[in-house]
VEXDREN-2710 file (C-alpha; in Angstrom, 1 decimal):
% VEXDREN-2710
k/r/px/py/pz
1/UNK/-57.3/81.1/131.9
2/UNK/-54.7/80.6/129.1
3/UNK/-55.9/77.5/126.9
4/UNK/-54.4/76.1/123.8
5/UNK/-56.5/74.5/120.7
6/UNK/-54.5/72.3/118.8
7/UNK/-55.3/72.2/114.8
8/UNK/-53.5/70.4/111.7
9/UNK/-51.3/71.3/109.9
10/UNK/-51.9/74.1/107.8
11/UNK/-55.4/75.3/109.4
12/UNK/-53.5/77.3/112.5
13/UNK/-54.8/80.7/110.3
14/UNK/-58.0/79.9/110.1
15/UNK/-58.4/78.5/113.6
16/UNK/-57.2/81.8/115.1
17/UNK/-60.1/83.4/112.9
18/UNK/-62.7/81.3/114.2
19/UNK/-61.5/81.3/118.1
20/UNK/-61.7/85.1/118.1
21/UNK/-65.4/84.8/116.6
22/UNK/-66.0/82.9/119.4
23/UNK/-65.4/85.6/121.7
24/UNK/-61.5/84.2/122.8
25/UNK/-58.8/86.9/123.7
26/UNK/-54.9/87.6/123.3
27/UNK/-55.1/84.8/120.3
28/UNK/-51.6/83.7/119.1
29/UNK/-50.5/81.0/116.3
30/UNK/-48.2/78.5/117.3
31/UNK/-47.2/75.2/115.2
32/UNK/-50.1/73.2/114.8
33/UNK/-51.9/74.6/117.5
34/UNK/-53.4/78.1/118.5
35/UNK/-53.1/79.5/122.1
36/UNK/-55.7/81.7/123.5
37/UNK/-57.4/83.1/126.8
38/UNK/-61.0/83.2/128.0
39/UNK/-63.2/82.1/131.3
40/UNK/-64.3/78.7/131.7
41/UNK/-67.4/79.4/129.6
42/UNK/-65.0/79.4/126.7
43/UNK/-63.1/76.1/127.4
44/UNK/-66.5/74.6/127.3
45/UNK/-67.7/76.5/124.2
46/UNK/-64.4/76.2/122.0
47/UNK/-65.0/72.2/122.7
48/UNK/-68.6/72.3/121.3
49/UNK/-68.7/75.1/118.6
50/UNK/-64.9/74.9/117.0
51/UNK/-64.8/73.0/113.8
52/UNK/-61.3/73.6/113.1
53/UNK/-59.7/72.4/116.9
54/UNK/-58.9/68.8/117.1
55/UNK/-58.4/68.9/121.2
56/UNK/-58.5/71.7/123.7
57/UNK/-55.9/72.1/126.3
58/UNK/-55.5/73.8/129.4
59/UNK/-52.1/74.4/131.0
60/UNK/-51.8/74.1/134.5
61/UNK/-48.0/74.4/135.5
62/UNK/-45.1/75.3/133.5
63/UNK/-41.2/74.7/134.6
64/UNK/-38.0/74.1/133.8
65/UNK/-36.2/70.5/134.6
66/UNK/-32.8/69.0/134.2
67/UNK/-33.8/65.9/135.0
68/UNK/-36.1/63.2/136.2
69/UNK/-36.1/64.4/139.8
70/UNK/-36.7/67.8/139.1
71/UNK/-39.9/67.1/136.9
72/UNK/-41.1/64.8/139.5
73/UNK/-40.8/67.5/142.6
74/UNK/-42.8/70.1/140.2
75/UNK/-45.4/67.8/138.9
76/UNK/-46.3/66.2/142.9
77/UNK/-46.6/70.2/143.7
78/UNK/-49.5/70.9/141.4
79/UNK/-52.8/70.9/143.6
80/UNK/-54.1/68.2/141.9
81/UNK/-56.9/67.7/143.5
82/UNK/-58.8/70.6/142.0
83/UNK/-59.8/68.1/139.2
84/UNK/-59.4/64.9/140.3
85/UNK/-60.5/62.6/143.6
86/UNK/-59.3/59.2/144.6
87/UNK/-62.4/57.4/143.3
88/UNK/-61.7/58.6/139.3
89/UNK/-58.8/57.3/137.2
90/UNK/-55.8/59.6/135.2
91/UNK/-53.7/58.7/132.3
92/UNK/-50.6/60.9/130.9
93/UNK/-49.6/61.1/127.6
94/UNK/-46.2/62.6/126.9
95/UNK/-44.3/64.7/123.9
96/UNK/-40.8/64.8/124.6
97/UNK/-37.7/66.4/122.8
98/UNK/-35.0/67.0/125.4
99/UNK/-31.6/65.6/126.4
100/UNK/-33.0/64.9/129.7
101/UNK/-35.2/62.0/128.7
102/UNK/-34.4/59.2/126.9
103/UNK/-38.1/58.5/125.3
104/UNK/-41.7/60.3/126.2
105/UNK/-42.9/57.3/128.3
106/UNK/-40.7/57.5/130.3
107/UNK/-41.5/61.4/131.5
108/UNK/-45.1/60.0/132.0
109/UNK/-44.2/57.7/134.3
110/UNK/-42.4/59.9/136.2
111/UNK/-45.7/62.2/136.4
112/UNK/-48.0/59.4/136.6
113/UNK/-46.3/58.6/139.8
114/UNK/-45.9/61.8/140.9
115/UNK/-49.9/62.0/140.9
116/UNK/-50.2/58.7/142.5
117/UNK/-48.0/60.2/145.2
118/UNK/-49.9/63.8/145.7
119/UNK/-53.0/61.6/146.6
120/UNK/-51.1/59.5/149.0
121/UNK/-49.9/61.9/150.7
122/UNK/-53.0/63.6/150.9
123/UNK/-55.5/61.1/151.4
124/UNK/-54.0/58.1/151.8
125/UNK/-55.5/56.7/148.9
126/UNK/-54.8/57.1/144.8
127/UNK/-56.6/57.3/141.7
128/UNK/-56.2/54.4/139.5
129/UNK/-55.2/54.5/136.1
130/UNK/-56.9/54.2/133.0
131/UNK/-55.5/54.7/129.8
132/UNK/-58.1/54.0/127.2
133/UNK/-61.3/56.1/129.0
134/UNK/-59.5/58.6/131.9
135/UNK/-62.1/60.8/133.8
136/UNK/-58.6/63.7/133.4
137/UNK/-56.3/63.0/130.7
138/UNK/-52.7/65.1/131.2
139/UNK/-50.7/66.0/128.6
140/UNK/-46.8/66.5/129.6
141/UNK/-45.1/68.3/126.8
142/UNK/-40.8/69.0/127.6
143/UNK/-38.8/70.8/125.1
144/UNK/-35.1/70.9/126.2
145/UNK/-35.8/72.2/129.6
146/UNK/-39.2/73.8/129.5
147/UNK/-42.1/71.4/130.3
148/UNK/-45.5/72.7/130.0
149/UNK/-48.2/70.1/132.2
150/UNK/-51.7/70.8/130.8
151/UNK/-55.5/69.0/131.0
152/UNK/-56.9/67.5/128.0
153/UNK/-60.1/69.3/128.4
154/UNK/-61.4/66.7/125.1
155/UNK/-60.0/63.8/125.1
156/UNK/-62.0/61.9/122.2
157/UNK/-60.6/64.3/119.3
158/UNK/-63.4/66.5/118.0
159/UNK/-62.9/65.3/114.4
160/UNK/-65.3/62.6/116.1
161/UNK/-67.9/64.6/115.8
162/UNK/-70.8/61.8/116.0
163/UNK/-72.9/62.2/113.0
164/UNK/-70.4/59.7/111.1
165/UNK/-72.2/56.3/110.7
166/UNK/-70.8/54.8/107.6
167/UNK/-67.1/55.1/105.9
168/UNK/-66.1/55.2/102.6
169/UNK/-62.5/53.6/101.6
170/UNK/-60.3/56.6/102.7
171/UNK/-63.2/58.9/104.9
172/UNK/-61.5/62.3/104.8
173/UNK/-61.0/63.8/108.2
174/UNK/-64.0/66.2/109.4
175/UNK/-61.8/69.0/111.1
176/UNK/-59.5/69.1/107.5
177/UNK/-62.9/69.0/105.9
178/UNK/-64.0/72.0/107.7
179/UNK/-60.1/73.4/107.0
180/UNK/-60.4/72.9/103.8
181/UNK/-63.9/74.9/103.2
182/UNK/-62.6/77.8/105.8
183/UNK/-59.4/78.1/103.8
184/UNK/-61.8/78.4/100.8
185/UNK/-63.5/81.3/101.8
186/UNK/-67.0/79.7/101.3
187/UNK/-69.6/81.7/103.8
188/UNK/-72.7/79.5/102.4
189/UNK/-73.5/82.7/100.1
190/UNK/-73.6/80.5/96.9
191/UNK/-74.0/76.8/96.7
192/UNK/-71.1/74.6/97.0
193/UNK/-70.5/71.6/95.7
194/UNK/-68.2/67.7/95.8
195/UNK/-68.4/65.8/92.7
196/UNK/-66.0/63.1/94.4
197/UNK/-68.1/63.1/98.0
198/UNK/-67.1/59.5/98.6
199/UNK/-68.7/59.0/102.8
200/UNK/-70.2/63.0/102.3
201/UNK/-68.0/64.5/104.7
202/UNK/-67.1/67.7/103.0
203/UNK/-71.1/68.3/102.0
204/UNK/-72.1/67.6/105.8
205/UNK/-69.3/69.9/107.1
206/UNK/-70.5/73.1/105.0
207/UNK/-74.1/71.7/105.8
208/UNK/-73.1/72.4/109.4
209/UNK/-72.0/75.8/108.7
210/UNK/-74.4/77.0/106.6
211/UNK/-76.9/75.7/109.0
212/UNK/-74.6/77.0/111.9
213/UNK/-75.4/73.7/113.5
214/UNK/-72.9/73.4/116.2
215/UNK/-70.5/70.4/115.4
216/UNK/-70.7/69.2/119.0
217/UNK/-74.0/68.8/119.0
218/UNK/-73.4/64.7/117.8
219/UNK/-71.4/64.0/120.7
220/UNK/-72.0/62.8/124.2
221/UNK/-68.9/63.7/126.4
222/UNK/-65.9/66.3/126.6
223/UNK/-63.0/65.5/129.0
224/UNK/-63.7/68.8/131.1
225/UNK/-66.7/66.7/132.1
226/UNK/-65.2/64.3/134.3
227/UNK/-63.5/66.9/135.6
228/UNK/-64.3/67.9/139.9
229/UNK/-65.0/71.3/138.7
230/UNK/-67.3/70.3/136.0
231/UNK/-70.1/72.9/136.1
232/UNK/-73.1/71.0/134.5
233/UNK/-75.2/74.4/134.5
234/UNK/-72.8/76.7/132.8
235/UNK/-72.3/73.5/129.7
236/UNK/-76.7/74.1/129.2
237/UNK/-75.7/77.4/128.9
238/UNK/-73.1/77.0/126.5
239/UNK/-75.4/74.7/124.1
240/UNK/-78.0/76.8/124.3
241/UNK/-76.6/79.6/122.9
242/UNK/-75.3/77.6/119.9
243/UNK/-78.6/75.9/119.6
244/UNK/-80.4/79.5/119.4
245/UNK/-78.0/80.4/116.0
246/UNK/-79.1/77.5/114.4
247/UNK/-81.4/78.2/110.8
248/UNK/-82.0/76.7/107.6
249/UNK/-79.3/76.5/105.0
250/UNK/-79.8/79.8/102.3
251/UNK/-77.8/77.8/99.8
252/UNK/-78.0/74.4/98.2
253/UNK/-75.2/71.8/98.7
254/UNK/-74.7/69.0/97.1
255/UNK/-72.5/66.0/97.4
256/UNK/-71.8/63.4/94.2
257/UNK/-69.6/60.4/93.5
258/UNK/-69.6/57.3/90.7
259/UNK/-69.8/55.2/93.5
260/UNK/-73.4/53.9/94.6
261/UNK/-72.2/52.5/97.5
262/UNK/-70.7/55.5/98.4
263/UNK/-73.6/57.3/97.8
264/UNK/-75.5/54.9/100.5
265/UNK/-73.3/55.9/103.3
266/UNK/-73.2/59.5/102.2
267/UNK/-77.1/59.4/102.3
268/UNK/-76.4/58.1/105.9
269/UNK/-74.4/60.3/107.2
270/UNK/-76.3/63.6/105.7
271/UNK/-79.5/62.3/107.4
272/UNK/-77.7/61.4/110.9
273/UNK/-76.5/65.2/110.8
274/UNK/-79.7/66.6/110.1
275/UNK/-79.3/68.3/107.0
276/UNK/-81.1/66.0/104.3
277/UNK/-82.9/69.3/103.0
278/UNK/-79.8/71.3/102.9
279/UNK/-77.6/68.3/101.0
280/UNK/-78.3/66.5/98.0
281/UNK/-76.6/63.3/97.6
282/UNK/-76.6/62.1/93.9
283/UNK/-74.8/58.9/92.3
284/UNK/-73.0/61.2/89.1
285/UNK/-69.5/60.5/87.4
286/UNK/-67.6/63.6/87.6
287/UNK/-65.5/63.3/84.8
288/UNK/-69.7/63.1/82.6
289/UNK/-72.1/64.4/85.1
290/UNK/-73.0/68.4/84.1
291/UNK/-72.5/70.7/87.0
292/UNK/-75.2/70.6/90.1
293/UNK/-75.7/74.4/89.5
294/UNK/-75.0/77.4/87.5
295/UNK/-72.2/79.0/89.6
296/UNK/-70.6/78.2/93.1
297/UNK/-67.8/76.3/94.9
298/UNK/-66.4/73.4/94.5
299/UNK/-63.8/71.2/96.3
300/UNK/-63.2/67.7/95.4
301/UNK/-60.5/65.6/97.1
302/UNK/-59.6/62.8/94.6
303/UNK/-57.9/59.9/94.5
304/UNK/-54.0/59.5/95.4
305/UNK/-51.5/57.7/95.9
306/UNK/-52.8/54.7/98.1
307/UNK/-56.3/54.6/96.1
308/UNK/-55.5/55.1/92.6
309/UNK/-52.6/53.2/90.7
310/UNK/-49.8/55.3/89.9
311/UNK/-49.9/54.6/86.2
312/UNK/-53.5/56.2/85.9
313/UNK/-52.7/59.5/87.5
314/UNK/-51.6/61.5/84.7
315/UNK/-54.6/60.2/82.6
316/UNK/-57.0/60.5/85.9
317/UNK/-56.0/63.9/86.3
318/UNK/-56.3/65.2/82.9
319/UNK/-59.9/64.2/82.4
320/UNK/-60.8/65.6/85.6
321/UNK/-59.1/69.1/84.6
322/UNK/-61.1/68.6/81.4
323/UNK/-64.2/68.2/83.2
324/UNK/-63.0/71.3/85.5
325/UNK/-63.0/73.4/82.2
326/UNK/-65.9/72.6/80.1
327/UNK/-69.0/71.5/83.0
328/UNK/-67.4/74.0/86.2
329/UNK/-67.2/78.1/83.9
330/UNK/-68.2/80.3/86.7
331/UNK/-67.0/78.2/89.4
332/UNK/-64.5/78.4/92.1
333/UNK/-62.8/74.6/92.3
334/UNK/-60.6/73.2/95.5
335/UNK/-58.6/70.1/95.1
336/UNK/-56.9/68.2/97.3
337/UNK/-54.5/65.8/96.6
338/UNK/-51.0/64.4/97.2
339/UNK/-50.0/63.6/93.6
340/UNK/-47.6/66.6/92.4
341/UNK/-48.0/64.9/88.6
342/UNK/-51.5/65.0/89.2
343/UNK/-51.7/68.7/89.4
344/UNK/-49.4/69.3/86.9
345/UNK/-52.0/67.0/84.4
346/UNK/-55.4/69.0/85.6
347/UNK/-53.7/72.0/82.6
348/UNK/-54.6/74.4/84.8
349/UNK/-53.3/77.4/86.9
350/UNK/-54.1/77.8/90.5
351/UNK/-54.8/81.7/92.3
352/UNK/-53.9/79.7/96.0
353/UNK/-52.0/76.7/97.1
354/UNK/-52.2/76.2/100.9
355/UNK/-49.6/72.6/102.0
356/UNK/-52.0/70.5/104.7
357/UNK/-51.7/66.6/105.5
358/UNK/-54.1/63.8/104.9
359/UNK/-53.3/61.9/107.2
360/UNK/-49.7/61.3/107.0
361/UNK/-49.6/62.0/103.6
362/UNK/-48.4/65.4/102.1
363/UNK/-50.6/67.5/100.1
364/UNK/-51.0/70.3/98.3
365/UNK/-54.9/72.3/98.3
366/UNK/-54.8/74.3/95.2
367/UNK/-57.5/76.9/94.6
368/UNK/-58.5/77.8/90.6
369/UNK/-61.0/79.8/88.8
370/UNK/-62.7/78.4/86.0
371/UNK/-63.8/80.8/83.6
372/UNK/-66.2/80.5/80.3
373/UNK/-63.8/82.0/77.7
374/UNK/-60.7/83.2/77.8
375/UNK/-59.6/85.3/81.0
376/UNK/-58.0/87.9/79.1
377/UNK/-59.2/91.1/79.1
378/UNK/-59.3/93.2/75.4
379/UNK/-57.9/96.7/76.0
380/UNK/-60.3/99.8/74.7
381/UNK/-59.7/101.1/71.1
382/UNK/-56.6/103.1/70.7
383/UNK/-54.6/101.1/73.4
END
């Protein structure tokens, strides 16, 4: 079946990477979302094992409309009750850019009732409709004339991934986390490191990986499990498998912040997850503390904008590229952050920059070396 993984902004790359390690075929990178091809065994396993997928779609019918009626007859044609019986409930969410429709709610009426009516006609009867916990979720997307109708085989996004049981102020999104390590290059072959943890969730996503701890392992329900054709043996299956690749992390990780309340939930939420002996959690100010290790990674996603006044940034920033230089020599150092001047005051020169979103907020993920020294190189005698 074709299937489509939808991603953030920025992580399409390394979401194509990761669905072809899990075995996907004819893998192509669209805008914010990855399309892709494997049995049902796959649908069910991208769900569980992606860390970089916020929701997994499948497509059921595509067609070209001109107008309401035309979406209507297509969408009452699609055998709908493959999925779906007259005892569950549906919702449908809509993304519309056409001339044909005036706003997206509107197109999801039109299908909404067009499902209503398939049942009807077939039984008599219709599903009712739920839209905060649907047993099948469908997700109507028109561009101009082309309208793609497709399953939400997830539903709850799988940034939810269930470990999470304290926040910090701004709790940084768990798929970007994972992003953000992938687009790092960091295979757990050396220990990595967040001097600016704040709710831990950049240590507990490498934890994961290095412990290739599945990351839907937490949770308790997928969309495709509501589904008619849910195959309850075939999921065991799927789990299994991820659960026999699990190990004990080779590297050390370890998660830091000034905050001791932030350290609590951290604590927390490493210990929910499993991985207290592959994640230390340590109260430290960044801009003091020494460096948890000799060598390694480290990414940090400081304060911005919204949680820092503006005033402070330049002076925020420049200690924290002084700490970068003098307690991080042999290090490979992330940052995240949505503060241009901030960047500018760190006096340093990144190898990478990658452009991802925080939220709705614009940032720039910058990728440096830090050397001991100088990085230049003296030529041999007689150069």
């Amino acid at each position: 079946m074709r299937l489509l993984a939808k991603t953030l902004l920025g992580l399409e790359e390394p979401l194509a990477s990761e669905l072809r390690t899990l075995g996907a075929a004819d893998v192509a990178i669209l805008n914010r979302a990855v399309a892709f091809e494997g049995p049902k065994s796959m649908l069910y396993g991208v769900n569980y094992n992606s860390r970089l997928a916020v929701s997994v779609l499948m497509p059921v019918a595509t067609f070209r409309v001109s107008g309401k009626r035309d979406l209507y007859n297509e969408a009452v044609a699609i055998e709908w009750d493959r999925w779906l019986d007259t005892r569950k409930s549906f919702a449908v969410t809509a993304v519309v850019n056409s001339p044909h429709f005036d706003h997206s709610g509107y197109a999801a009426l039109v299908v909404k009732d067009a499902v209503a009516d398939f049942f009807r006609r077939l039984t008599q009867e219709r599903p009712s409709v739920n839209q905060k916990s649907p047993d099948l979720l469908i997700n109507v997307h028109i561009s101009n004339e082309k309208v793609t109708v497709s399953l939400d085989s997830t539903v709850t996004p799988l940034y939810r991934r269930g470990y999470r049981r304290g926040h910090s102020v701004a709790p940084l999104n768990e798929v970007l986390a994972a992003g953000m390590i992938a687009l790092a290059g960091w295979k757990a072959d050396k220990p990595l490191a967040d001097g600016m943890c704040g709710s831990g969730t950049i240590p507990a996503e490498a934890g994961l990986m290095a412990c290739n701890i599945a990351p839907g392992k937490f949770r308790r329900d997928f969309g495709f499990m509501r589904w008619k054709d849910y195959d309850p043996a075939l999921f065991r299956s799927v789990k299994f498998e991820a659960e026999k690749k699990e190990r004990r992390s080779p590297v050390k990780i370890y998660g830091s912040d000034i905050s001791e309340e932030a350290c609590r939930t951290a604590t927390l939420n490493i210990k929910e997850a499993g991985l207290a002996d592959a994640v230390e959690i340590s109260r430290r100010d960044f801009m003091t503390g020494p460096a948890p290790a000799e060598e390694g990674t480290l990414i940090i996603n400081p304060p911005y904008g919204r949680r820092i006044a503006t005033e402070s940034i330049t002076e925020f920033y420049g200690a924290a590229g002084s700490a970068l230089k003098h307690s991080y020599p042999g290090y490979t150092a992330w940052i995240l952050s949505g503060e241009p001047d901030g960047f500018k005051s760190l006096g340093l020169k990144p190898f990478k920059k990658y452009d991802l979103l925080n939220g709705d907020i614009k940032c720039r993920y910058a990728g440096y070396d830090l050397y001991s020294g100088s990085k230049k190189i003296t030529p041999p005698a007689g150069e």
